[in-house]
C-alpha positions in Angstrom: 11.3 -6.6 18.8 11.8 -4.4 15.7 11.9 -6.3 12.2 12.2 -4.7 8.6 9.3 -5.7 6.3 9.6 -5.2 2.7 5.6 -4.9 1.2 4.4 -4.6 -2.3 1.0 -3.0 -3.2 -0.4 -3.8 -6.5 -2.8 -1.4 -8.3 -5.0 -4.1 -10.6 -5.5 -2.5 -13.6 -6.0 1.2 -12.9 -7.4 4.2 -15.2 -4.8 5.1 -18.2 -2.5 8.3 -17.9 -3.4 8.7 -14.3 -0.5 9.6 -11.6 0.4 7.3 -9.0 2.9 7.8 -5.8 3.7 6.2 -2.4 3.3 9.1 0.0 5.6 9.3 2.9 5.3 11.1 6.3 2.9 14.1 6.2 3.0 15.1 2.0 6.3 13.6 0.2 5.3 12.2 -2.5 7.8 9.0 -3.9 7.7 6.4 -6.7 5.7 8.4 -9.0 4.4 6.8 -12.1 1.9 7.2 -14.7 -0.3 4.5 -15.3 -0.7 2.4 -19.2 -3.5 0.8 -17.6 -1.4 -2.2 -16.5 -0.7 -3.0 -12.9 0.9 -0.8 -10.7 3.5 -2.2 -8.0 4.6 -0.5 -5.1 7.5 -1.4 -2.9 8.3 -0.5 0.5 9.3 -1.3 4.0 7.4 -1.1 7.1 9.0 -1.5 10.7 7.0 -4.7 12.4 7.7 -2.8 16.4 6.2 -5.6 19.1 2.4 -5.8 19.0 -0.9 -4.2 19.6 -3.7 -4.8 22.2 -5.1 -7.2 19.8 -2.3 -9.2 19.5 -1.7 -7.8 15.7 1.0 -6.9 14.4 2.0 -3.2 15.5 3.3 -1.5 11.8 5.6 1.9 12.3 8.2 3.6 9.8 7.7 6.6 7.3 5.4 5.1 5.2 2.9 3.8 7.7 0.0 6.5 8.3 -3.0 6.8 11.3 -3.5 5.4 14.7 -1.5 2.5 16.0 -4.8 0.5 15.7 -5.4 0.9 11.9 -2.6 2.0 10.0 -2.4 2.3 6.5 -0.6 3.4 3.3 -1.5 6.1 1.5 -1.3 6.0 -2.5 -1.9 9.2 -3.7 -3.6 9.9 -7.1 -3.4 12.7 -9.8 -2.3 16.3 -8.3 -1.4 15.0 -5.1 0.6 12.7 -6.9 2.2 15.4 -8.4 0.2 16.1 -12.2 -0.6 19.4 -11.8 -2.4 18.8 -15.1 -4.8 15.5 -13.7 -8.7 16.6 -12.9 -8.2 14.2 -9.8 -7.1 15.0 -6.9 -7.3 11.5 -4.5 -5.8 9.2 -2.2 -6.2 5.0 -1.7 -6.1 4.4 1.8 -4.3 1.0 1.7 -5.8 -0.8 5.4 -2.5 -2.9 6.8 -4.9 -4.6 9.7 -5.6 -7.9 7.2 -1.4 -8.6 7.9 -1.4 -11.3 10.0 1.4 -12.5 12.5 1.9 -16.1 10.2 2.4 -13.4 7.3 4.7 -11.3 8.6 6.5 -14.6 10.4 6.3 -16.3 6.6 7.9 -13.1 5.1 10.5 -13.2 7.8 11.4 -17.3 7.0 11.4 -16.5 3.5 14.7 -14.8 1.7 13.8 -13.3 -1.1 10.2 -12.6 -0.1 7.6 -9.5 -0.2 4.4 -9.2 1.7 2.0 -8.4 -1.4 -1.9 -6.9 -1.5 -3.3 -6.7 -4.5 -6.3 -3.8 -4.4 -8.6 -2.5 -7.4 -7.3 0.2 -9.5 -10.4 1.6 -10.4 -13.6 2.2 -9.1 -17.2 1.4 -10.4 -17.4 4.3 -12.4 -14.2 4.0 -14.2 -12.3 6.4 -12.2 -9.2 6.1 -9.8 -10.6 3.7 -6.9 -10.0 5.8 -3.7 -10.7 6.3 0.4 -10.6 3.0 2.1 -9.2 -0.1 0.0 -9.5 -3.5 1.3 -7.7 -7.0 -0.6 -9.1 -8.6 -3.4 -8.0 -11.7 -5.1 -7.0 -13.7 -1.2 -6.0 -10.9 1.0 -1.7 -9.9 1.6 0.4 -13.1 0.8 4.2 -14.1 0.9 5.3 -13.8 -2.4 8.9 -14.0 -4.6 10.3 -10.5 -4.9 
């Protein structure tokens, strides 16, 4: 079974006149955007191919990055988002293991529908939250698109 997921991630409130991008495969950068210190939204569509070991979900397609086990989404940050300018240089790991089977199968019931994760935008020190990013605010939901 191979089903097309469409996904939103949600930057909440990241640092001003910072670079943003989706990267996909090994270093293209897409979606690039500049932050106003407002959310940042990210679409995209992940491949849902059969499952893993666990029983989870098994996520494939350009986007999707690491081992079978943990993929993830990278969000890449200042030069490697393509600012040549930016004194960062960073990428948000965004963790796709928190998607559950009833999410995707809600998503898939649901015309009109993204699978959303919101994530912090910035980290304790008021810089560009990076490395591994879990869920805030409830974890990935079905939401309107």
């Amino acid at each position: 079974m191979k089903v097309e997921i469409p996904i939103r991630i949600v930057l909440v409130r990241p640092p001003k006149a910072v670079q943003y991008a989706l990267q996909r495969g090994r270093d293209e950068i897409v979606s690039s955007v500049r932050s106003n210190g407002s959310d940042l939204a990210f679409d995209l569509t992940l491949t849902v191919s059969g499952q893993l070991e666990s029983g989870a979900p098994r996520f494939t397609g350009p986007f999707a990055q690491g081992p079978a086990q943990e993929r993830f989404v990278y969000i890449t940050i200042g030069t490697m988002a393509g600012d040549p300018q930016s004194c960062w240089s960073r990428r948000a790991k965004i963790h796709l293991s928190e998607i559950s089977w009833s999410v995707v199968e809600e998503a898939q019931s649901t015309p009109g529908s993204v699978i959303a994760g919101r994530f912090a935008g910035t980290g304790k020190k008021g810089e560009p939250a990076c490395a591994s990013m879990r869920t805030v605010e409830g974890g990935w939901a079905v939401v309107q698109s």
